[in-house]
ROKOL-665123 format. One record per residue (C-alpha): residue number from 0; x, y, z. Coordinates in nm, 2 decimals. Each point is the difference from the previous one (the first is absolute). Example, Ala and Ser with C-alpha at 12.3 -4.5 7.8 and 13.67 -1.06 7.14 Angstrom:
! ROKOL-665123
[pt 0 [1.23 -0.45 0.78]];
[pt 1 [0.14 0.34 -0.07]];
***
This chain:
! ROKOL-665123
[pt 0 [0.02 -0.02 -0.34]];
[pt 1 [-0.13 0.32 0.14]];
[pt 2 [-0.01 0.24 0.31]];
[pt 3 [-0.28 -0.22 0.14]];
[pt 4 [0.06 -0.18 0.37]];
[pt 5 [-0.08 -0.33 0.11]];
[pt 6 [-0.39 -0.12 -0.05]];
[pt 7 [-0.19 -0.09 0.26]];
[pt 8 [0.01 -0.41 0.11]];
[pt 9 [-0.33 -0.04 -0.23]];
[pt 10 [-0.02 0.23 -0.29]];
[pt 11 [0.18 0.02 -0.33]];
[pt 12 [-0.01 0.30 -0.24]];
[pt 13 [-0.25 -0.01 -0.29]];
[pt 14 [-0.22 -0.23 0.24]];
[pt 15 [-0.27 0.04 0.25]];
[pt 16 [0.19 -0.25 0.20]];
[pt 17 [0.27 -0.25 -0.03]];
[pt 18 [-0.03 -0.43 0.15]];
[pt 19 [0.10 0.08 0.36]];
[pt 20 [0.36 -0.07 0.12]];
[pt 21 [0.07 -0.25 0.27]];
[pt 22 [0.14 0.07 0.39]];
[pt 23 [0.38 -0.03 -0.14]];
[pt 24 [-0.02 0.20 -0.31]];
[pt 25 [-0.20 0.26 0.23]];
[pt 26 [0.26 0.00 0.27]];
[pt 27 [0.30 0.00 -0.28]];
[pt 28 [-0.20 0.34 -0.13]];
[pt 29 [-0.04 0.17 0.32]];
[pt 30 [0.39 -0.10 0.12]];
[pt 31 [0.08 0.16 -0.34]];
[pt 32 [-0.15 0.36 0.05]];
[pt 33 [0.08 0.02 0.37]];
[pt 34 [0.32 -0.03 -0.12]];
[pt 35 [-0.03 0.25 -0.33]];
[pt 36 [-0.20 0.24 0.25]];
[pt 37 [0.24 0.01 0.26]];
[pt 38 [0.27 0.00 -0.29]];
[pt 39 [-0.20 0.35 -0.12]];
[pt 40 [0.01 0.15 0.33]];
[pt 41 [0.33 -0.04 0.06]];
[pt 42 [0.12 0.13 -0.35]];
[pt 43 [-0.26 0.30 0.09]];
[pt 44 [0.21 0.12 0.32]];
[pt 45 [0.32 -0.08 -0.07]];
[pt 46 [0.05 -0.08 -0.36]];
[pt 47 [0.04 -0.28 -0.23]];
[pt 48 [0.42 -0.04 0.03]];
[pt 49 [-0.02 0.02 0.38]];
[pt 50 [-0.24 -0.26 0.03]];
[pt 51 [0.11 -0.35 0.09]];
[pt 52 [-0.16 -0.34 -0.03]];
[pt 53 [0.06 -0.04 0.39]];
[pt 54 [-0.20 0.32 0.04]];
[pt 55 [-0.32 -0.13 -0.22]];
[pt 56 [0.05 -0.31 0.23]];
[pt 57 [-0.03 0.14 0.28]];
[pt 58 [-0.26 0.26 -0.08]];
[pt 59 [-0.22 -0.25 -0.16]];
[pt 60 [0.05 -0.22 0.28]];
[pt 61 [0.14 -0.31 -0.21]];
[pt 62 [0.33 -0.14 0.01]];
[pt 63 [0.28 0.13 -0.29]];
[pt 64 [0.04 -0.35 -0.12]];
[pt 65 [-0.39 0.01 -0.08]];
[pt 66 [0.02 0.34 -0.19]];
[pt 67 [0.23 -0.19 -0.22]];
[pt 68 [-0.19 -0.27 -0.05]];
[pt 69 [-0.31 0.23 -0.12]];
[pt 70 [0.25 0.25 -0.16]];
[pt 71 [0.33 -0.09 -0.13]];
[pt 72 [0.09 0.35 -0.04]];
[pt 73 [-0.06 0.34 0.16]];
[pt 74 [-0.16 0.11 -0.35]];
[pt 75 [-0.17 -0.27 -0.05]];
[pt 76 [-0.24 0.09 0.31]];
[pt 77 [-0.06 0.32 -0.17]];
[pt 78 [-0.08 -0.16 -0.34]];
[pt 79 [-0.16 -0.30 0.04]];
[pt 80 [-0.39 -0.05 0.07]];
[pt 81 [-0.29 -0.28 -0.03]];
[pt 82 [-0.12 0.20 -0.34]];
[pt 83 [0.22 -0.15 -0.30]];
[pt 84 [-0.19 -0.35 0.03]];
[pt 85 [-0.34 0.15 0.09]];
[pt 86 [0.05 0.24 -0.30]];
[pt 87 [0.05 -0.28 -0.28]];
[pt 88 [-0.29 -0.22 0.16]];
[pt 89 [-0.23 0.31 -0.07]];
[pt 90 [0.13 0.02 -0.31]];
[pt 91 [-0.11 -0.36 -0.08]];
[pt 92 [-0.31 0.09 0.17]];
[pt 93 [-0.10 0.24 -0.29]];
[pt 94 [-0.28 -0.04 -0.24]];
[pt 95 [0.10 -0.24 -0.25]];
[pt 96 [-0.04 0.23 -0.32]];
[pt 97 [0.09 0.30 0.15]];
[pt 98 [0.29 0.18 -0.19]];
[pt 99 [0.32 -0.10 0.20]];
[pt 100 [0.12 0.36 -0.01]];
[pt 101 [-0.36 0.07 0.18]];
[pt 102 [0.09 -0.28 0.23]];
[pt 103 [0.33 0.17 0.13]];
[pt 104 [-0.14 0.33 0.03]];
[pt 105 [-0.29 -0.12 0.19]];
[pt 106 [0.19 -0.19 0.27]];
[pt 107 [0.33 0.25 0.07]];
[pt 108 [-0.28 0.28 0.06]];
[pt 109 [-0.16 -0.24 0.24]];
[pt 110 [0.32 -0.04 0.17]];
[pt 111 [0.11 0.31 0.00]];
[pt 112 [-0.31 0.16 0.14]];
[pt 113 [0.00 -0.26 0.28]];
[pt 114 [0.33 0.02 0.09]];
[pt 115 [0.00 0.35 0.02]];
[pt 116 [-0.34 0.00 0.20]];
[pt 117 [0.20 -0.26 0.23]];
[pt 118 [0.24 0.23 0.13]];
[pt 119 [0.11 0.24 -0.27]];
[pt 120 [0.31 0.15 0.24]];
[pt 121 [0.19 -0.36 -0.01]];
[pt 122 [-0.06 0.01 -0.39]];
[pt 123 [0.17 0.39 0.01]];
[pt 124 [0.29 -0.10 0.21]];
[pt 125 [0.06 -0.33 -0.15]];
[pt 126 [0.03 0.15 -0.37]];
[pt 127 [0.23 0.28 0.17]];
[pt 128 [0.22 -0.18 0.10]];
[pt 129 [0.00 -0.19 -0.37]];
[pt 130 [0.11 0.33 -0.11]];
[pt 131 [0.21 0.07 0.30]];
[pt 132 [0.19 -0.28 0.05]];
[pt 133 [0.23 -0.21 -0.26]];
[pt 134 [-0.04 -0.35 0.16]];
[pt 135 [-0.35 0.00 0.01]];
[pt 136 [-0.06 0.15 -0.38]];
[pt 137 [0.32 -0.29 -0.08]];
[pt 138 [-0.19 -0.27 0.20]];
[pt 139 [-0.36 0.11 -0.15]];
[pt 140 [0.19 -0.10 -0.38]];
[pt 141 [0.09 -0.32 0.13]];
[pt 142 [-0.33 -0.09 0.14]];
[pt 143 [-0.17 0.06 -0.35]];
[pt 144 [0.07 -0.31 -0.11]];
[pt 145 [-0.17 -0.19 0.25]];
[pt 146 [-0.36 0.23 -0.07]];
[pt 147 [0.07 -0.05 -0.40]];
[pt 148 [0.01 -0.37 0.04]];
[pt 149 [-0.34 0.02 0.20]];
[pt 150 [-0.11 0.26 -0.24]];
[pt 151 [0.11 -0.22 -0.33]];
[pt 152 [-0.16 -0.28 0.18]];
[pt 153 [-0.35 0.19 0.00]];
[pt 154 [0.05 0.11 -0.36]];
[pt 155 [0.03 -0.28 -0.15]];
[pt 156 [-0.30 -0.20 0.14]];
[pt 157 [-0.17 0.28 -0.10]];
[pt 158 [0.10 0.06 -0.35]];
[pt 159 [0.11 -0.35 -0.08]];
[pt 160 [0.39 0.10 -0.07]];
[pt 161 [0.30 -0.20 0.16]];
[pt 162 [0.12 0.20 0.25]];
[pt 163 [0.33 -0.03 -0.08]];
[pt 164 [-0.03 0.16 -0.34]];
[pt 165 [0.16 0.33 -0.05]];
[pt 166 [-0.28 0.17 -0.06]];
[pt 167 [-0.20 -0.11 0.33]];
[pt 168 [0.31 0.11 0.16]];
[pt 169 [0.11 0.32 -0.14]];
[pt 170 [-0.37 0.10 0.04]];
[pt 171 [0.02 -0.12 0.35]];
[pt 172 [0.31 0.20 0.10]];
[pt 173 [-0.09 0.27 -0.18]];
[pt 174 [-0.30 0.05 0.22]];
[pt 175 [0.18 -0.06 0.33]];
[pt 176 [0.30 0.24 -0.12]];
[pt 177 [-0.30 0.28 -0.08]];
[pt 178 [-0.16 -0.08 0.30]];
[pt 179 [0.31 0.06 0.16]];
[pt 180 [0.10 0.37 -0.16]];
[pt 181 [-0.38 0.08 0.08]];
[pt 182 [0.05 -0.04 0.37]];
[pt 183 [0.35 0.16 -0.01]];
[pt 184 [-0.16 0.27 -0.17]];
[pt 185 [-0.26 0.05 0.26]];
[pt 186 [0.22 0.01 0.28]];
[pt 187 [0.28 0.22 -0.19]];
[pt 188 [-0.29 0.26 -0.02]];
[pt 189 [-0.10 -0.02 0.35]];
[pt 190 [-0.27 -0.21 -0.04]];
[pt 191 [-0.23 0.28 -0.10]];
[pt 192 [-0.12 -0.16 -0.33]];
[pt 193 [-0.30 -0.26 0.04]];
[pt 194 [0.18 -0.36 -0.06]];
[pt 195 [-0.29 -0.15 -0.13]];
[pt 196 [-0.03 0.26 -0.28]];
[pt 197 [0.40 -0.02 -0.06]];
[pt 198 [-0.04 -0.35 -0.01]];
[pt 199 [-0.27 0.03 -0.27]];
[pt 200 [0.22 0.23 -0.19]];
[pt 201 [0.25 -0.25 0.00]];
[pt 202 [-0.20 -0.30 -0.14]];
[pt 203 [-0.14 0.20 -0.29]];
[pt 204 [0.37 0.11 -0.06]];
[pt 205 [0.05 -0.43 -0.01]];
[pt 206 [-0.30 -0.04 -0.24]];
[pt 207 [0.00 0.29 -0.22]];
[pt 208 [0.38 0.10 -0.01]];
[pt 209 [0.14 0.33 0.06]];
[pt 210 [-0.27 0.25 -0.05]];
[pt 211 [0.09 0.27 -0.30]];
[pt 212 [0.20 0.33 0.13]];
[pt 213 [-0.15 0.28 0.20]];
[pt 214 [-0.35 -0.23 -0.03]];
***
């Protein structure tokens, strides 16, 4: 949902620690950001057009057929992470009487602060090229769907709405698509703002509205 990178094999946001993963979903993880880290490197000397899935093969020592397997598309290494799932579980994780708009704010600063602590130059180049290049920005659309349905999912248990109604899903997608502008925004600017203070900014824009002119 964010800038934030993969988590490490034990921890989730908005929690001290998370149930430890097994040897496979470990192993799965670490194939996956070899692969997204020699994916980064690659896009860093040469560019993102010029790089080729036989290239990140080779570079992340893996065969191409496994790159696939982890990543059915080029853009889909530079978008996808091990946060979307971890995110909504520390959602449920919240107090249960805290505000949910609390709830939300609490956990994306988590995240954001993490993953920016993590390795804060894959976050940069990542929402570059989000900015930079149309398949990736056209593929990050797609992919909402699959974060909202995680996201509704969350919602729902905690609120005690069907998921499917439209208001658990407009809410839903109206996050994700805010989140979305937020991090387009960052990077359009040259990442010189703080994200975790534009991302603030954008959830009181969510739960207040528009703030009055020249306020």
């Amino acid at each position: 949902m964010t800038a934030a990178q993969s988590p490490s094999p034990s921890a989730a946001p908005g929690s001290p620690a998370g149930p430890p993963l097994g040897l496979r979903e470990r192993k799965k993880i670490k194939t996956r950001e070899t692969i997204r880290a020699a994916t980064y490197a690659l896009v860093r000397e040469q560019g993102y057009d010029a790089t080729t899935t036989e290239q990140i093969a080779e570079r992340a020592e893996v065969s191409p057929s496994t790159v696939c397997r982890y990543f059915p598309t080029k853009e889909d290494i530079v978008l996808t992470d091990e946060w979307d799932p971890l995110l909504a579980n520390a959602l449920r994780a919240r107090p249960a009487g805290e505000p949910w708009t609390r709830s939300v704010r609490e956990v994306l600063r988590q995240a954001v602060d993490r993953g920016m602590a993590d390795d804060p130059e894959a976050s940069r180049l990542r929402t570059r090229l989000m900015v930079e290049v149309p398949a990736v920005r056209a593929r990050m659309r797609e992919s909402m769907s699959v974060t909202g349905r995680l996201l509704r999912a969350a919602v729902a248990e905690r609120t005690g709405r069907d998921p499917e109604s439209l208001e658990v899903r407009a809410w839903a997608m109206s996050l994700l698509g805010a989140l979305m502008e937020t991090t387009l925004f960052w990077a359009e600017r040259g990442h010189r703002d703080d994200l975790a203070g534009l991302v603030d900014r954008t959830l009181t824009v969510l739960e207040h509205g528009l703030p009055a002119e020249n306020t």
